[in-house]
Backbone bond lengths (Angstrom), bond angles and torsions (degrees), N, CA, C in turn:
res aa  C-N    CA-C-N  psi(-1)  N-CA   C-N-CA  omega(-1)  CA-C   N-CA-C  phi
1 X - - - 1.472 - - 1.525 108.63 -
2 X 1.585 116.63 118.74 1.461 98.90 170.53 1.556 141.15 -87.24
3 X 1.455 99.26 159.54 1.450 89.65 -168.32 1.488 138.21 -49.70
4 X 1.495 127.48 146.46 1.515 108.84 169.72 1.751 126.54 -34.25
5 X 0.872 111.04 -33.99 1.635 125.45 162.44 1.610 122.76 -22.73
6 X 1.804 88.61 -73.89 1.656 116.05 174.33 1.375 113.32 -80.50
7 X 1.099 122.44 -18.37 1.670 124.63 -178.79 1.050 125.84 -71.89
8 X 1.435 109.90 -5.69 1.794 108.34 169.83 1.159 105.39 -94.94
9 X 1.390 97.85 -60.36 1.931 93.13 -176.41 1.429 131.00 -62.67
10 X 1.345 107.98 -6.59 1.606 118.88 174.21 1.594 83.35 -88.89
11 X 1.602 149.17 -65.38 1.490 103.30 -165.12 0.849 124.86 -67.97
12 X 1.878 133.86 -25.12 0.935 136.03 -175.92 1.590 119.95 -51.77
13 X 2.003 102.20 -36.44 1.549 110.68 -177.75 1.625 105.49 -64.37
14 X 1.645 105.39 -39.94 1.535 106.63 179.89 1.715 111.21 -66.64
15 X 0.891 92.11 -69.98 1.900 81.81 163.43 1.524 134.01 -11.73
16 X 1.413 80.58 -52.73 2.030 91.64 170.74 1.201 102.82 -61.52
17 X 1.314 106.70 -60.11 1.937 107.52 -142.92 1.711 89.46 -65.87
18 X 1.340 129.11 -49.05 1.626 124.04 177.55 1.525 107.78 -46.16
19 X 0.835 121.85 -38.66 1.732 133.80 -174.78 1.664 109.21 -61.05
20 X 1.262 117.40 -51.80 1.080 140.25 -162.29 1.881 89.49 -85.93
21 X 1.374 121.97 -41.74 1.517 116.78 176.71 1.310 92.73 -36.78
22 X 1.616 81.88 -82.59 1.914 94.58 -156.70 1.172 106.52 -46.47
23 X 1.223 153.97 -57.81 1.552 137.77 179.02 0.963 96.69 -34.23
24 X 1.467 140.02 -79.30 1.343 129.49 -137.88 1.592 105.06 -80.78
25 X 1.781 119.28 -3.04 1.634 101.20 -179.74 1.436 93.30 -96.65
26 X 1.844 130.52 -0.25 1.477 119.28 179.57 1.282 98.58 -80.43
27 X 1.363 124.99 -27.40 1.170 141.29 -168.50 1.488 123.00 -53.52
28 X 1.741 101.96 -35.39 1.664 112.37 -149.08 2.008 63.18 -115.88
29 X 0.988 130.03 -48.62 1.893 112.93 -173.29 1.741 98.44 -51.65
30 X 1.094 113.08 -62.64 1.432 106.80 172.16 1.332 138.85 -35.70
31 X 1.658 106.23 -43.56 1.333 103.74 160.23 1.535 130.62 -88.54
32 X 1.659 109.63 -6.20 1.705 129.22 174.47 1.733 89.26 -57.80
33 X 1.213 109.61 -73.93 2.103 138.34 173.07 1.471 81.82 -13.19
34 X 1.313 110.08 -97.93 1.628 123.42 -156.77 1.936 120.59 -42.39
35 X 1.524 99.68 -38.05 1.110 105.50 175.55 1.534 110.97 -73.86
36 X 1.274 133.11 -36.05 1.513 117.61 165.99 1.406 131.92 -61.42
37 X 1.704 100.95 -41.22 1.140 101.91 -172.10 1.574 106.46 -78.25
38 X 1.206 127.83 -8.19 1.807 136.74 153.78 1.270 114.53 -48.32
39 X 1.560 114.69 -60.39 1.367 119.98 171.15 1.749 115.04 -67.61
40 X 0.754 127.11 -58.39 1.760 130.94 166.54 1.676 116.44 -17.13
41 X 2.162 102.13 -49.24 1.624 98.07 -179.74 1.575 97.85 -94.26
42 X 1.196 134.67 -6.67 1.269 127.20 174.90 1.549 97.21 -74.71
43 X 1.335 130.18 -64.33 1.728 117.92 -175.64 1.535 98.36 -47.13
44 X 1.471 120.96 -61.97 1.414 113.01 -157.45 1.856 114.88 -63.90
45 X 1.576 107.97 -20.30 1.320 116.92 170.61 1.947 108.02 -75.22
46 X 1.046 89.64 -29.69 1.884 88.89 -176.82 1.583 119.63 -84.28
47 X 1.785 95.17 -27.81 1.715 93.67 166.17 1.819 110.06 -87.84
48 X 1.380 116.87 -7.87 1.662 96.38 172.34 1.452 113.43 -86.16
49 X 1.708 115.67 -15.39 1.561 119.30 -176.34 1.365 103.25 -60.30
50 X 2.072 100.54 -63.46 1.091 105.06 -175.01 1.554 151.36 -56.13
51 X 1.944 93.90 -11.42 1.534 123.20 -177.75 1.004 102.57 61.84
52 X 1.334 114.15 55.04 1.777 113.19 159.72 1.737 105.56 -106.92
53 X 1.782 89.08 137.86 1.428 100.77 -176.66 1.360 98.61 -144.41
54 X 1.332 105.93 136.20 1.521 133.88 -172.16 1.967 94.40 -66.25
55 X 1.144 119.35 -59.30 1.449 94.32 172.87 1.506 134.23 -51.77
56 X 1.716 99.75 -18.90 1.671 88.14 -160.27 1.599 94.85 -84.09
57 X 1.725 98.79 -31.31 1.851 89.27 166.23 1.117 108.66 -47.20
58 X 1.421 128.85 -82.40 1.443 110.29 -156.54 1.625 113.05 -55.53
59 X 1.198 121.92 -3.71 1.706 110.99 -172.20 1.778 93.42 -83.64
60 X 1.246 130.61 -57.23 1.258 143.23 166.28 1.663 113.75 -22.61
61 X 1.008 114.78 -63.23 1.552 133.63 -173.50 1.386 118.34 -30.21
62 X 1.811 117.86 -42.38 1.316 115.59 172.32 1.866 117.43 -73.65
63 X 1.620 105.71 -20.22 1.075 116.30 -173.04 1.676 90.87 -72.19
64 X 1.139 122.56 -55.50 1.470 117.78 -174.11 1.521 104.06 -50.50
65 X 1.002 142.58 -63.47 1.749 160.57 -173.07 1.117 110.94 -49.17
66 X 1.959 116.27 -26.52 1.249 109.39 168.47 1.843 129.16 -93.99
67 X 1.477 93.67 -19.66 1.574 119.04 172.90 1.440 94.26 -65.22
68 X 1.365 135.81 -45.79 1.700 124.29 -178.03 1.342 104.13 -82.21
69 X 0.727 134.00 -25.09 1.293 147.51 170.67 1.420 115.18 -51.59
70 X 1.320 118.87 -57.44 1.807 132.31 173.58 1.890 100.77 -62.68
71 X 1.266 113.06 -48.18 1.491 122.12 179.59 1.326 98.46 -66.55
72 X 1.130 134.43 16.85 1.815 104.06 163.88 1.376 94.61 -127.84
73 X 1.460 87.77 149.26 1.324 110.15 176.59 1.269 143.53 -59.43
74 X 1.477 164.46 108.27 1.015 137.45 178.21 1.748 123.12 -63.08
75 X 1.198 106.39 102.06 1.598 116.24 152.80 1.495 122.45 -90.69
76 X 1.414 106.12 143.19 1.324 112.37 174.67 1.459 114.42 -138.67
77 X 1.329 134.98 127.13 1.681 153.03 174.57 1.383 99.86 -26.14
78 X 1.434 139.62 -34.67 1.255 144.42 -157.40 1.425 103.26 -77.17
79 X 1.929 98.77 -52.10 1.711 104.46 -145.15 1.464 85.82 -147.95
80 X 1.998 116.46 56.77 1.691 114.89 -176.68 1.575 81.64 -85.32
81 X 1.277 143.13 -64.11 1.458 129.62 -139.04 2.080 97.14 -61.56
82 X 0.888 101.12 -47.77 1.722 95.44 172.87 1.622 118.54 -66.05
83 X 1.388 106.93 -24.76 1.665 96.89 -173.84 2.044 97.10 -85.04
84 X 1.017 105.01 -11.62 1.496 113.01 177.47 1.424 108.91 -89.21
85 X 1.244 135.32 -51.62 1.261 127.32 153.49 1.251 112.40 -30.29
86 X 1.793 134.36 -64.74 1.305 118.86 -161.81 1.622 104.07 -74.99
87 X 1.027 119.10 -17.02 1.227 119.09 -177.17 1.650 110.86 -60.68
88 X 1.562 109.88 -46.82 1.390 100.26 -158.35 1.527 80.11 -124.31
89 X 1.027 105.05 66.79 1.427 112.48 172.90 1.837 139.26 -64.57
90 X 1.467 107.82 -16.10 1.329 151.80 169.82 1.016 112.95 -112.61
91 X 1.145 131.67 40.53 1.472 127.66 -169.12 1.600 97.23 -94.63
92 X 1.086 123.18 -33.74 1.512 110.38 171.05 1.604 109.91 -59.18
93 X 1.059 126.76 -74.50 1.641 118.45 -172.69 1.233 123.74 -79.39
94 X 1.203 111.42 20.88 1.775 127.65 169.58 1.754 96.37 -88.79
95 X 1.956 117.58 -47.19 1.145 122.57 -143.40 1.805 88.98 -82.07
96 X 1.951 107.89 -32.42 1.492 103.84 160.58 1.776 130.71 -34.46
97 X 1.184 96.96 -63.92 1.049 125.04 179.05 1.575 107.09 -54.37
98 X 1.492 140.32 -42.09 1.326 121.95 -171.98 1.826 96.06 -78.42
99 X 1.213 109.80 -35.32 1.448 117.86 -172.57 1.663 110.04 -55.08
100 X 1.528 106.07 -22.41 1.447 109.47 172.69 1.265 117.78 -65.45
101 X 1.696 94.73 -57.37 2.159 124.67 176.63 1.698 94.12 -41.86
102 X 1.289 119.18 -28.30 1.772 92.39 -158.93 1.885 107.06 -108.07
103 X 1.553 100.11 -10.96 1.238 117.04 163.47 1.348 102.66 -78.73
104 X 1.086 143.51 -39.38 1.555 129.77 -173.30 1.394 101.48 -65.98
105 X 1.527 113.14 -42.34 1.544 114.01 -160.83 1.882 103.67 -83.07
106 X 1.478 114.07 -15.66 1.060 92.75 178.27 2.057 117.00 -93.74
107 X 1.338 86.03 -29.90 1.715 95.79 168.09 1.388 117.57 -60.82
108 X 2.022 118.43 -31.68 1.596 109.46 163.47 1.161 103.69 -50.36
109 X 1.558 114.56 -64.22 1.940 132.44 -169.63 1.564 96.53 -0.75
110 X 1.489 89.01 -85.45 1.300 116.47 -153.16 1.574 121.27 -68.82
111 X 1.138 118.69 -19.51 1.621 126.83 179.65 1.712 89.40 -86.56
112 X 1.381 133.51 -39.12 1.473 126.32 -140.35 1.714 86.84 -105.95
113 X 1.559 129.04 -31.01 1.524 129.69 159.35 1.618 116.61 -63.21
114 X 1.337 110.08 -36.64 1.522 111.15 178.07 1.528 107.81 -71.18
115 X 1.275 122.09 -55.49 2.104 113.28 165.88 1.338 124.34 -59.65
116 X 1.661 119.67 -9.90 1.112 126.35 -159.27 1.719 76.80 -85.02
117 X 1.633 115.23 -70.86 1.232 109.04 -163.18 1.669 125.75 -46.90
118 X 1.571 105.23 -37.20 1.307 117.34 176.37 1.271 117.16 -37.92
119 X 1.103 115.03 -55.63 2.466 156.05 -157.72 1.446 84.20 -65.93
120 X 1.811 112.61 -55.18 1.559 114.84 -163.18 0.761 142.21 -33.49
121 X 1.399 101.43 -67.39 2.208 120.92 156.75 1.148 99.32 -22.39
122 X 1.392 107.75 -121.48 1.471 133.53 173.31 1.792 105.06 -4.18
123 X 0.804 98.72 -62.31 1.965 100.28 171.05 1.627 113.35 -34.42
124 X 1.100 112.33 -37.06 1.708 127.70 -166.06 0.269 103.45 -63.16
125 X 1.816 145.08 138.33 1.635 148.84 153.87 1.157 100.00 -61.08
126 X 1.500 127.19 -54.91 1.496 109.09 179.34 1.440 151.89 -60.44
127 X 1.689 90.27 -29.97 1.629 107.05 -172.45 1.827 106.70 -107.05
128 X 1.638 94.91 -4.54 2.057 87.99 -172.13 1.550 106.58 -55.83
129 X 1.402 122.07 167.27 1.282 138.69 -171.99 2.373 95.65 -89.01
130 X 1.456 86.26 -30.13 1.614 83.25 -179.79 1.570 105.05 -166.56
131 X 1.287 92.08 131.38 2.020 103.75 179.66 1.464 106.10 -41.88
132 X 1.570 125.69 -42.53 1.197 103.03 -175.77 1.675 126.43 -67.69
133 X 1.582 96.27 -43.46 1.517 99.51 171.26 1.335 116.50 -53.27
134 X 1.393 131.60 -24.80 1.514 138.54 177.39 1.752 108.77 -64.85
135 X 1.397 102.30 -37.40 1.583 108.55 168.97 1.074 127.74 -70.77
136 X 1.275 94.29 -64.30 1.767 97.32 164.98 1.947 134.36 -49.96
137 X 1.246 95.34 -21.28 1.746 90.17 179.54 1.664 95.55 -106.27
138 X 1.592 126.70 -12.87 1.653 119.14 -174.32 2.456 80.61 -71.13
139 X 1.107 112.74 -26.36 1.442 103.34 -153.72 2.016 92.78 -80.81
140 X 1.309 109.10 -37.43 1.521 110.61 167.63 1.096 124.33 -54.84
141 X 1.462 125.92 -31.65 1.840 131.45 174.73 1.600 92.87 -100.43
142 X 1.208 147.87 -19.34 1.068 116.59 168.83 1.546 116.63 -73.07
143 X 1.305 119.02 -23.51 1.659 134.20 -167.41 1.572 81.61 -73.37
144 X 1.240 120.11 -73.33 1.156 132.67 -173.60 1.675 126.77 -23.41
145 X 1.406 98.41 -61.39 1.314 125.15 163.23 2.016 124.48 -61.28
146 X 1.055 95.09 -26.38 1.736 108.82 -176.28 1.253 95.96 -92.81
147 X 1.187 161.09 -76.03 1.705 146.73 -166.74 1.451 99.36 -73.64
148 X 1.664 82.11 129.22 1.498 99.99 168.21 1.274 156.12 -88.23
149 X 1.261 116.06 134.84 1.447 100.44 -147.43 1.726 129.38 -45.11
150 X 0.986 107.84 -23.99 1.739 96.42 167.93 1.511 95.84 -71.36
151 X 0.974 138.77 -35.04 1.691 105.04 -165.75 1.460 100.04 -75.32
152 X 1.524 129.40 -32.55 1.961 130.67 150.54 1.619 97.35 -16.46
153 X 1.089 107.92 -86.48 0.986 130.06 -164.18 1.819 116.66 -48.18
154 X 1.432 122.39 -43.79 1.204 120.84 154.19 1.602 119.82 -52.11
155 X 1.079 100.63 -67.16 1.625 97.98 168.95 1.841 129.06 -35.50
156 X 1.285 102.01 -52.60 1.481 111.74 175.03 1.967 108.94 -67.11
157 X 1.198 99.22 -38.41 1.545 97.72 178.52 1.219 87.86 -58.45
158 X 1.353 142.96 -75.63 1.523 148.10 -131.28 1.883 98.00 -75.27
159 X 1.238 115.22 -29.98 1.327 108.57 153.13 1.674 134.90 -85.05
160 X 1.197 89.61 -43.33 2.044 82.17 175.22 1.577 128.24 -101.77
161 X 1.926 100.55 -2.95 1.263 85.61 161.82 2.082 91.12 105.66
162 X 1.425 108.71 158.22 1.693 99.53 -167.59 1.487 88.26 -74.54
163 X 1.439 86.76 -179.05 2.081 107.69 170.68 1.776 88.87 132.70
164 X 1.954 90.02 -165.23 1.599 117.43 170.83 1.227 110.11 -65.70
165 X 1.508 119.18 -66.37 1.390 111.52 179.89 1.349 147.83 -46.49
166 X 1.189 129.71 -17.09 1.361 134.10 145.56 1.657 114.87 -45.65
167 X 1.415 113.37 -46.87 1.301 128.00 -147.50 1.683 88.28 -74.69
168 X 1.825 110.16 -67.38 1.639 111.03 163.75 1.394 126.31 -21.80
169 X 1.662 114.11 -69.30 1.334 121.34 -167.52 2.119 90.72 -65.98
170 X 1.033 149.24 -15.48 1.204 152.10 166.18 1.778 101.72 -56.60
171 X 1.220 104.58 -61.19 1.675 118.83 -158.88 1.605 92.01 -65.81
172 X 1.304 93.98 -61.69 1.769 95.30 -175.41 1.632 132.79 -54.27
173 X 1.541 104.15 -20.61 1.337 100.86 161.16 1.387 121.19 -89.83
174 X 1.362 124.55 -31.83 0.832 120.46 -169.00 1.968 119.90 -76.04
175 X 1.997 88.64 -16.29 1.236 83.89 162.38 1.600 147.89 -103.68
176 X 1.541 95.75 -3.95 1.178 130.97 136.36 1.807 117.47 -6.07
177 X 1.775 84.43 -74.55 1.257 94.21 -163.08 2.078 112.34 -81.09
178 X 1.295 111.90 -7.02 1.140 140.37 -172.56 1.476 104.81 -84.38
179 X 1.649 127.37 -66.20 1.282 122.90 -147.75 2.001 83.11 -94.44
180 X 1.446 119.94 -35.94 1.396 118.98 168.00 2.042 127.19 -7.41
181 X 1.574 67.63 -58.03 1.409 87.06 179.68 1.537 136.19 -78.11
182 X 1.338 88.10 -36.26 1.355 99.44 178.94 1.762 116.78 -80.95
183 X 1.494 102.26 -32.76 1.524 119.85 167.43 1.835 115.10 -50.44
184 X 1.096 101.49 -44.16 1.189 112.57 -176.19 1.636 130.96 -80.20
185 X 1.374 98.30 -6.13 1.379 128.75 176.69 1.275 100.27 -89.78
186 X 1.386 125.13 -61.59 1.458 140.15 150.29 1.516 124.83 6.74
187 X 1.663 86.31 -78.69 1.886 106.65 171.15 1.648 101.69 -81.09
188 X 0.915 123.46 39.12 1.638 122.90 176.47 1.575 104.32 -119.42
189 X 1.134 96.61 -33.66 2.089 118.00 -178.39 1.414 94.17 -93.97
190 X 1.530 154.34 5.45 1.391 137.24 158.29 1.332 110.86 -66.73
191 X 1.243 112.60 147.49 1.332 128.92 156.91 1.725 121.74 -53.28
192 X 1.005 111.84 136.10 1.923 120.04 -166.66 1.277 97.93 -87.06
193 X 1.548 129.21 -51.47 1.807 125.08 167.34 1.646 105.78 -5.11
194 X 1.334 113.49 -93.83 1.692 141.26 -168.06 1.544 93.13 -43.22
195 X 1.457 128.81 -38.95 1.473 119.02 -174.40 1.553 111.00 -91.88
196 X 1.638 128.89 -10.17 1.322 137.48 -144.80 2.299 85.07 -110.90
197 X 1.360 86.20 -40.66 1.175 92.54 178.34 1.739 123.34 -77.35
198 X 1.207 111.55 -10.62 1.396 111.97 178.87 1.432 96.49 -115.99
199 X 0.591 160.17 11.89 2.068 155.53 92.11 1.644 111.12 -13.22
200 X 1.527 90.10 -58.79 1.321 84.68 -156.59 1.365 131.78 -76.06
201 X 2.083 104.38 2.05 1.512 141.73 179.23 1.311 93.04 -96.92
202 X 1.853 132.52 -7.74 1.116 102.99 173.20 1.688 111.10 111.11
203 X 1.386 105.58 0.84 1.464 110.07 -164.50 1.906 112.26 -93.85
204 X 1.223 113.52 127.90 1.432 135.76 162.46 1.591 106.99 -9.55
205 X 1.431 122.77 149.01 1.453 106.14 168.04 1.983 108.51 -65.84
206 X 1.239 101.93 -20.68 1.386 97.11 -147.53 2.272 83.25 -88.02
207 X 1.307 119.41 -25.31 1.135 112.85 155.07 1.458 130.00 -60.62
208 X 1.440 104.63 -48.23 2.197 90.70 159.81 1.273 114.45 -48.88
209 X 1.607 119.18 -41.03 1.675 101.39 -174.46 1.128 135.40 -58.20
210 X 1.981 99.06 -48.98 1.186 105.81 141.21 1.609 161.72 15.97
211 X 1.416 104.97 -101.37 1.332 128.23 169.84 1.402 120.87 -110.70
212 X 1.625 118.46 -10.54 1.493 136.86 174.32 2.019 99.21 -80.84
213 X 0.964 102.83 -59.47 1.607 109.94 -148.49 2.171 100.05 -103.64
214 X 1.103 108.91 -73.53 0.943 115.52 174.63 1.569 114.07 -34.76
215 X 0.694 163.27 -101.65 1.779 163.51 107.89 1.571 98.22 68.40
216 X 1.509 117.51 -48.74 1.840 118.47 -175.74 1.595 87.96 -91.13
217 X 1.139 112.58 -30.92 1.968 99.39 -174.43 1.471 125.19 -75.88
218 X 1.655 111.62 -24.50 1.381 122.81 -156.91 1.742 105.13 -62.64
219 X 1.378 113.86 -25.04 2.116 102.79 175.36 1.555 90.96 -74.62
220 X 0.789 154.09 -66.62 1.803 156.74 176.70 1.265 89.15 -23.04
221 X 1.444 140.99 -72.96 1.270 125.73 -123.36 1.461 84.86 -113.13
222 X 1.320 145.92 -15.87 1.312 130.39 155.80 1.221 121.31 -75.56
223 X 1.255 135.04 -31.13 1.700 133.95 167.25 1.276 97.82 -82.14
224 X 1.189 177.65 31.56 1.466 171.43 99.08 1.547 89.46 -52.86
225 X 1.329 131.69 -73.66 1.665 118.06 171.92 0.713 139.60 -10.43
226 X 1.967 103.76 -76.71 1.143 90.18 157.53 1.217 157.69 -78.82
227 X 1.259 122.90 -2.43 1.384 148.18 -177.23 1.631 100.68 -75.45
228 X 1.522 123.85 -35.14 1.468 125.10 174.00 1.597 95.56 -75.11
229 X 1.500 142.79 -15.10 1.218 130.44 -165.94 1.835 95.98 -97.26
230 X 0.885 126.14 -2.15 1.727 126.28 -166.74 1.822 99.36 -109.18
231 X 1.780 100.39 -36.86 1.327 108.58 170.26 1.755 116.84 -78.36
232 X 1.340 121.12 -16.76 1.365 121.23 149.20 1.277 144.58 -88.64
233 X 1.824 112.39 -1.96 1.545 116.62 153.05 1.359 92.86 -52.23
234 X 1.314 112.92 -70.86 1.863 112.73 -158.15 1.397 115.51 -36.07
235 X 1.378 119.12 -57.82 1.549 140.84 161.56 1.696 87.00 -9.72
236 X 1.452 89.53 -81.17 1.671 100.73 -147.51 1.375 114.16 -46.27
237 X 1.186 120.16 -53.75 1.059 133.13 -155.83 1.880 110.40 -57.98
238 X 1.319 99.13 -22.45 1.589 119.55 177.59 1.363 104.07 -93.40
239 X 1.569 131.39 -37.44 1.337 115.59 161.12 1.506 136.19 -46.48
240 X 0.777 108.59 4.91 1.766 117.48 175.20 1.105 120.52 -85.97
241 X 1.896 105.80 -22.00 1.682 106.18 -164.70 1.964 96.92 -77.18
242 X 1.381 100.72 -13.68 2.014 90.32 -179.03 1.323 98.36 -108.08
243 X 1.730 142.05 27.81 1.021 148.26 -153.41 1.560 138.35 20.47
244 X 1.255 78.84 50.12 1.601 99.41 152.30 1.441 144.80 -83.69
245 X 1.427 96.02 31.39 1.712 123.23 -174.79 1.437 103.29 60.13
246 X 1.629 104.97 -155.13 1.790 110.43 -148.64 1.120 125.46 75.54
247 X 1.583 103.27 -171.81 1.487 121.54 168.26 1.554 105.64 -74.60
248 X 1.337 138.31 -27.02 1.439 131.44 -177.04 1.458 98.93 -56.25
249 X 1.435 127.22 -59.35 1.568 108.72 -156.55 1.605 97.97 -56.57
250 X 1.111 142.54 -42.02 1.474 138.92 171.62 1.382 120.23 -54.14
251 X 1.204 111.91 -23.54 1.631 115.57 -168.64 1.760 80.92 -95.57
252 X 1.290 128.63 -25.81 1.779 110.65 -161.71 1.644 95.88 -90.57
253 X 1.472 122.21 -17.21 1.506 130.23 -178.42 1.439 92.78 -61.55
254 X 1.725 113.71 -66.11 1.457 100.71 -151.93 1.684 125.67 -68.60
255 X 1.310 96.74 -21.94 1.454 132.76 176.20 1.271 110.79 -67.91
256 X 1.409 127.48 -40.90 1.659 123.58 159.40 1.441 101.30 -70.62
257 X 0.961 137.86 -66.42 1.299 144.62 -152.84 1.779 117.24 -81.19
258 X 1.734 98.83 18.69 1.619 95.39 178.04 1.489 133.86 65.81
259 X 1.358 101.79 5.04 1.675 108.15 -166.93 1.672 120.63 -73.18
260 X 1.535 127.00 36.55 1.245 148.91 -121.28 1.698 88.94 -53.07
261 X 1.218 127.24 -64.05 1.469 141.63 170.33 1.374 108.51 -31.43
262 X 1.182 129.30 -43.09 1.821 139.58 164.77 1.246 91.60 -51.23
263 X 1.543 122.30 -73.14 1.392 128.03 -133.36 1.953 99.53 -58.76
264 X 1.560 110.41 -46.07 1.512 117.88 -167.92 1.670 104.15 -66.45
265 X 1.260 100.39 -55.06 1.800 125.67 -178.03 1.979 100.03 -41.93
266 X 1.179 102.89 -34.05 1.887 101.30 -175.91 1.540 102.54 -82.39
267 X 1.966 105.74 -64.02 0.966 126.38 177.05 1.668 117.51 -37.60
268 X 1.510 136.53 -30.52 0.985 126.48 157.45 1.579 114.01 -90.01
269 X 0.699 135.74 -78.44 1.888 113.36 158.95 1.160 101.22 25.98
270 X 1.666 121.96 -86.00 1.693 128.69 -131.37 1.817 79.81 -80.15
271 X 1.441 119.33 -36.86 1.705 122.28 -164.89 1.792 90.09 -53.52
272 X 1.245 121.06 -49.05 1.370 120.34 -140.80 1.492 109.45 -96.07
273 X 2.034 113.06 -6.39 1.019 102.87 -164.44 2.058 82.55 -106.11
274 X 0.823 125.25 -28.44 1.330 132.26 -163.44 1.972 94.84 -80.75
275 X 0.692 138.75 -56.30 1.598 138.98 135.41 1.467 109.75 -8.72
276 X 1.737 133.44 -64.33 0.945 116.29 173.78 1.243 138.30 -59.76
277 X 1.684 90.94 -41.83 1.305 109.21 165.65 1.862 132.63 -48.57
278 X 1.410 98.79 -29.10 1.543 112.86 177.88 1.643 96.66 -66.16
279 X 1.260 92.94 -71.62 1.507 93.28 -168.40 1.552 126.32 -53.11
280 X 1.538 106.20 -24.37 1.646 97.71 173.89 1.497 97.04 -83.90
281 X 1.397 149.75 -44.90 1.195 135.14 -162.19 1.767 109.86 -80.16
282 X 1.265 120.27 -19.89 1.372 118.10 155.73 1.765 114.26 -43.44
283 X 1.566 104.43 -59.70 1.771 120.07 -171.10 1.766 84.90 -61.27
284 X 1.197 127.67 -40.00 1.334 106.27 -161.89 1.265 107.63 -84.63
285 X 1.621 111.95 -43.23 1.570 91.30 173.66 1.955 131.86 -47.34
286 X 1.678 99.78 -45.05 1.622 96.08 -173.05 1.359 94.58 -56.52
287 X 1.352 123.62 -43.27 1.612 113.94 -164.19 1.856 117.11 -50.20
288 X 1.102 102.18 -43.79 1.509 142.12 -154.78 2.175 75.79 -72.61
289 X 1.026 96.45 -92.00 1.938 116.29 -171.19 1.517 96.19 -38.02
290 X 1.496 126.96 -41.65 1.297 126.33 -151.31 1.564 90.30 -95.49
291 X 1.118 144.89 -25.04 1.101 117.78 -178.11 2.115 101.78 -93.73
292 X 1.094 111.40 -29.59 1.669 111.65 164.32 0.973 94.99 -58.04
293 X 0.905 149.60 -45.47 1.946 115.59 -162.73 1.529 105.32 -83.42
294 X 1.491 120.85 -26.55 1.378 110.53 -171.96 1.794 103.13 -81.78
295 X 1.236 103.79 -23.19 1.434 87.01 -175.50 1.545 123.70 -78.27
């Protein structure tokens, strides 16, 4: 027990430090307060810019219900194998056509993951050869990354002319500028050991990246892949509407042209193939990550 001596100034010290709590927990309510009610006039400022009104949604809503509505098909129990025939009546050069959408998206993949990794290094605050070059290429994947891919994609049409390739050189920059970043964040979280040690044998910067950095990054930079390759079926399939091949230029035909039975008949297609696609590149990623980490 301490003495009468110490017993004042020890409550007095406790006194403070409780004193100083509560200020500082009115402190953090005060700033909890301010930060909502910041966000609160920013939504309510962004829905009066935008002219969103809760009635006109609901006034809209049957109009939507009836547009899906015209797109479905009539089937009937009597005569489904024929009402399914007319339905997917093109089903051969529709099934062409997605096989294009997933080749575009995998040929972006892979050209726009292969510069992404290149950009990466050098991108790193930790591992670049020089801060400026680290600035200068984070400002190339951000450019990269900020225009969107249809306007890629307008541009490249307006240079090479319609088809796939516009649609690719679209995917690939844009993913470029996408996995860039995130890659490089990647090699920012490696361990310095594996890179301190291949210096110290004498090795190249571009050999630390190498066998130093790359090696702790490779489950990152193969599940981010693929996960940008499942996020570029979707891409694709919408690149068609500025003719950038795929299933879009077919999906933007039937869709100008009223073909309501087209419009559902594609529209589940692209649902069912991008679905598959999730699920096999999910199995491939754990497979893919799970055997890198054990090795």
């Amino acid at each position: 027990m301490p003495s009468p001596a110490l017993a004042a100034p020890l409550g007095a010290a406790a006194a403070a430090i409780e004193a100083r709590h509560r200020a500082d927990v009115r402190a953090g309510r005060w700033r909890q307060l301010g930060i909502v009610l910041l966000l609160l006039a920013l939504s309510l400022a962004s829905g009066w810019y935008s002219e969103f009104s809760a009635a006109r949604l609901l006034e809209g809503l049957p109009g939507v219900a009836d547009y899906i509505g015209r797109t479905l098909p009539v089937l009937r129990a009597e005569s489904l194998g024929a009402d399914l025939r007319e339905w997917y009546w093109n089903l051969g050069e529709w099934l062409l056509l997605l096989v294009d959408t997933a080749l575009i998206a995998y040929v972006g993949t892979v050209v726009g993951a292969g510069l992404a990794l290149l950009l990466s290094f050098p991108a790193s605050a930790r591992h670049t050869p020089h801060p400026a070059l680290a600035f200068a290429v984070r400002r190339v994947l951000e450019t990269a990354r900020s225009v969107p891919v249809l306007v890629f994609a307008l541009i490249f049409v307006f240079a090479f002319g319609l088809g796939p390739l516009p649609g690719a050189m679209a995917l690939a920059v844009h993913t470029m500028g996408a996995l860039g970043k995130l890659y490089a964040e990647i090699h920012e979280n490696a361990e310095a050991a594996p890179v301190e040690a291949v210096r110290a044998a004498g090795g190249s910067w571009a050999e630390q990246m190498r066998f130093g950095v790359l090696p702790q990054s490779m489950p990152g930079v193969v599940s981010y892949g693929l996960l940008r390759f499942e996020i570029n079926v979707r891409e694709a399939s919408i690149l068609g509407f500025v003719g950038a091949g795929g299933i879009g230029e077919e999906l933007y035909t039937v869709v100008r042209r009223f073909e309501y039975a087209d419009i559902s008949a594609l529209v589940l297609l692209i649902l069912a193939t991008v679905t598959l696609l999730d699920f096999a590149c999910t199995r491939l990623r754990r497979r893919i990550t799970g055997a890198l980490s054990a090795a």
